[in-house]
N, C-alpha and C positions, 0 to 999 in steps of 0.2 A: 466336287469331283467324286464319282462314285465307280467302282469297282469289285469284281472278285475277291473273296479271300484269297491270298497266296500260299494258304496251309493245301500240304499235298492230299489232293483229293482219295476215299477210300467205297470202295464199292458199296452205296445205297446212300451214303452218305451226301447228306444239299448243300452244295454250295452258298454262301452268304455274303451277300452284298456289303461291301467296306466303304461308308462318306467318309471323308478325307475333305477339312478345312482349310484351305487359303483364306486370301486377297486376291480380288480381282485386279489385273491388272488392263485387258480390255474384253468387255462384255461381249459373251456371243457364247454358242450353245455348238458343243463337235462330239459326234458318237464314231471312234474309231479303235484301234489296236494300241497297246504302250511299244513307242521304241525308246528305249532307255540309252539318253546320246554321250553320257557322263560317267562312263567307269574311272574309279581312281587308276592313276597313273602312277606305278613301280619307275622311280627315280636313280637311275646307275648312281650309282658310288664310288666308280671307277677310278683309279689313281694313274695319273699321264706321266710317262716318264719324261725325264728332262730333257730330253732329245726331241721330243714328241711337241712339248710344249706349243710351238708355233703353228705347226699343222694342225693342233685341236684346237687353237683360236683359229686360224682358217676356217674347220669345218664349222666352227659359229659363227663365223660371216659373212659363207658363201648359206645358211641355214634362212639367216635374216633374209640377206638378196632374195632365194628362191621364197618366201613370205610376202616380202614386199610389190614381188611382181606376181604371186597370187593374189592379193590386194588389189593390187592395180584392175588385173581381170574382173575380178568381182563388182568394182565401182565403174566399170566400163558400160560392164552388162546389166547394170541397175541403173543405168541415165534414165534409158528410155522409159523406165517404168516405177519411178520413183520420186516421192515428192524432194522437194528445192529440200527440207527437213532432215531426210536420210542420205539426201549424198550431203549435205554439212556434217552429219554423224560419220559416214566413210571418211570423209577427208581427215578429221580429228580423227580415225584410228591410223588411220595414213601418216599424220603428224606422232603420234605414240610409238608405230615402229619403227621411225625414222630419226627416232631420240639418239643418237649417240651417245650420250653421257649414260645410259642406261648399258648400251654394249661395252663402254669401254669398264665399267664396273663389272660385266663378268669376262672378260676376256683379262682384266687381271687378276680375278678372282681363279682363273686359268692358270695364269704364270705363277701367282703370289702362291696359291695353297697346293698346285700339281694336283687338282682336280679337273674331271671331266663334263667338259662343255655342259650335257644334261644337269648336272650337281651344280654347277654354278649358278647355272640358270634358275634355278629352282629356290636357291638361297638366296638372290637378289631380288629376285620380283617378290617372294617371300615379305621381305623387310621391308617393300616399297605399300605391299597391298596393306600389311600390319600398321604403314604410318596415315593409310586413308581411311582404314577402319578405327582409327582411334580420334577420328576429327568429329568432329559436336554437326556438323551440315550433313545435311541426309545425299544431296549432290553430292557433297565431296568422296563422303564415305562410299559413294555408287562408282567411284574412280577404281576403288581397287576391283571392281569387275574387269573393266578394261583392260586391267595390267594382268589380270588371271589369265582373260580370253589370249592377249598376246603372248604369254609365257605357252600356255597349253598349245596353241601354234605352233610355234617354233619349236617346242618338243619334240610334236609332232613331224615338222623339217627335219629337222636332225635324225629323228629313226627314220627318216626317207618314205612316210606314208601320211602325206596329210590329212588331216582331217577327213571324217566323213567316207572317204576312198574305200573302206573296211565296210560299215555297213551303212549302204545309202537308205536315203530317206524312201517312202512308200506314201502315195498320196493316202493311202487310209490310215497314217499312224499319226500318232497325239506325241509327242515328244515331251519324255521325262530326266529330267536334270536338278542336281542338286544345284546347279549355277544357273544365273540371266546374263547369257551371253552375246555379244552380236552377231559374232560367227556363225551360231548355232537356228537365230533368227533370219539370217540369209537362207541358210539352207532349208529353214523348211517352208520360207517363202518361192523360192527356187523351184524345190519339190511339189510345190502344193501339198502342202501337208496340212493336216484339219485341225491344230492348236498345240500348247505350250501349258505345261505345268514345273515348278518349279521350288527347291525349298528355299532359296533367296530371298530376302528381303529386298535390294537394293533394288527398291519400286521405280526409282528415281533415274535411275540409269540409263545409257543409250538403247541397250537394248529393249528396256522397257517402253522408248518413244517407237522404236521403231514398230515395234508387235503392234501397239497400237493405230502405228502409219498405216502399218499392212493389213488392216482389220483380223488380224488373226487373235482367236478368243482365246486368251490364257488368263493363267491362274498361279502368283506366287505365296510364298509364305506357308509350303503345307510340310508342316514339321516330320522328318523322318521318313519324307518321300518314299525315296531310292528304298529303302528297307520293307515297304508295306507293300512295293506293288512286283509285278514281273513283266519280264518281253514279252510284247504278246496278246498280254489280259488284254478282252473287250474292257472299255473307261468311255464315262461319259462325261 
């Protein structure tokens, strides 16, 4: 992957080209723009008062509902155009947001600490992604993506702007993320968008079958991404 430097340019001064090493995750060659799909996300803190309590687990599971029938849409409109392979991968995220036993741990994570829905959320998918990142199987450990991709969702519900809505994909951008997400790989299938870099490892992951289903040419493993490039830069 090669690119601009993102030092600010000064009159006469040449700009110099930055290679940037991965992993390939699926082979193919895209000359386009960075849109960079993964800014961190500022986590409320927020303290619910006790009265409040019930309608802040409410707003986290009317949050899910509007998620899961975003879901739904998405696997709807990828039948037609998708292998038997990736609506098996839908369906298992379908199955992950439809865990209960995951909601009912922040919803009393809600009651128990008078914390806000965002905070809980954030603390339980937390400890769930920390116990697949500590497993020996490269699969397994490719799980706590999944539970990243579903948490940042539903964050995303909860401020009432899902995903993507802010800034849409552009068929000439290269999408740069510090995560391999599946969400992320719908949308710039969707989009036609021209590939996928990433500093993730979890080669192994859904998302990583799908980029490959969709011939779309990405690249994980390129340490310090997000920091070396900008929105924008030509990347090839």
């Amino acid at each position: 992957m090669t690119a601009p430097s993102n030092h600010p340019e000064t009159p006469g001064r040449t700009v110099h080209e930055v290679v940037l090493h991965g992993t390939s995750i699926c082979p193919g060659i895209a000359i386009g723009q960075i849109h960079v799909v993964d800014v961190d996300v500022s986590i409320p803190q927020n303290r619910v008062d006790a009265g409040r309590i019930a309608s802040e687990q409410e707003r986290y599971t009317q949050a899910v509902e509007a998620a899961k029938q975003h879901l739904r849409n998405h696997v709807e409109s990828m039948h037609t155009d998708s292998s038997l392979e990736a609506q098996a991968i839908f369906e298992i995220h379908q199955a992950i947001l439809a865990d209960e036993s995951f909601h009912d741990l922040v919803r009393n994570c809600i009651g128990q600490q008078g914390m806000c829905a965002e905070f809980c959320l954030d603390q339980e998918a937390q400890t769930v992604i920390t116990q697949f990142n500590n497993m020996r199987d490269p699969y397994l450990q490719s799980r706590g993506e999944d539970i990243r991709d579903m948490a940042q969702n539903l964050l995303a519900f909860l401020s009432g702007e899902p995903r993507g809505h802010q800034h849409p994909i552009q068929p000439t951008d290269i999408l740069v993320s510090r995560h391999l997400h599946s969400s992320e790989v719908i949308r710039i299938h969707q989009a036609k968008g021209l590939g996928f870099a990433c500093e993730s490892s979890a080669l192994s992951s859904h998302a990583a079958i799908l980029l490959k289903g969709f011939g779309i040419p990405a690249i994980g493993k390129i340490a310090t991404l997000l920091e070396r490039v900008d929105e924008g830069t030509p990347v090839i």
